[in-house]
N, C-alpha and C positions, 0 to 999 in steps of 0.2 A: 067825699065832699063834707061831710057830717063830721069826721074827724079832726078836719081843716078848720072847720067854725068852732068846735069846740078845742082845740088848742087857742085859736085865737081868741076867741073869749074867755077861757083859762090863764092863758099868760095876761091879761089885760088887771084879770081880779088877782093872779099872783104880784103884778106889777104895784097894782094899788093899796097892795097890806104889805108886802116887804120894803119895796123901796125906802118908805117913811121910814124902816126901821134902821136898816143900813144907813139911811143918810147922816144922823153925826157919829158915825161910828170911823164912814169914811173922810167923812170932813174933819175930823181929829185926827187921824192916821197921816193925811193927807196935809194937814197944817192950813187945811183950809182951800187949797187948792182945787182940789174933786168935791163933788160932783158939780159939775157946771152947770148955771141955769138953764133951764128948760129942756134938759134929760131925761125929765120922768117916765114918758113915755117914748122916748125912743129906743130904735133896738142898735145903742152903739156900745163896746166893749166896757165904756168908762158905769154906764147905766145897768150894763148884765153885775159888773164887779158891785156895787150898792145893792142890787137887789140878791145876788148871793152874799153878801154879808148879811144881810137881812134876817135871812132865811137861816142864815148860821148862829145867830144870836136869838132866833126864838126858840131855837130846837135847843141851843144851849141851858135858855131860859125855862122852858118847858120839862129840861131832863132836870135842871135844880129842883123846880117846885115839886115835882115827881121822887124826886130824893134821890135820885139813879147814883149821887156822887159822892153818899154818905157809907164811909166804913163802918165795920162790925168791932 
């Protein structure tokens, strides 16, 4: 029970920092086409692909400021 509420309160708070981040990343990809209004919280495949892009552009972001992708 406990695990259930906290995934779903989890995916909710990942929901609401990633998506934003993915959104023009897929709306440029997409030529504008994705994501379509009022996806943000739902759980359809078009709205998981935004919120893993998301999540792939901060960790991208995060390993730059971190330097991870500077040679010797």
């Amino acid at each position: 029970m406990l695990d259930t509420l906290l995934e779903f309160i989890f995916e909710y708070v990942a929901r609401a920092i990633f998506f934003p981040i993915g959104w023009p990343i897929v709306k440029l990809i997409s030529l504008g086409r994705y994501p379509s209004k009022g996806m943000w919280f739902k759980d359809t495949p078009e709205s998981n692909w935004t919120m893993g892009l998301g999540i792939a552009a901060a960790v991208i972001v995060m390993m730059v400021a971190l330097h991870q992708f500077r040679t010797p």
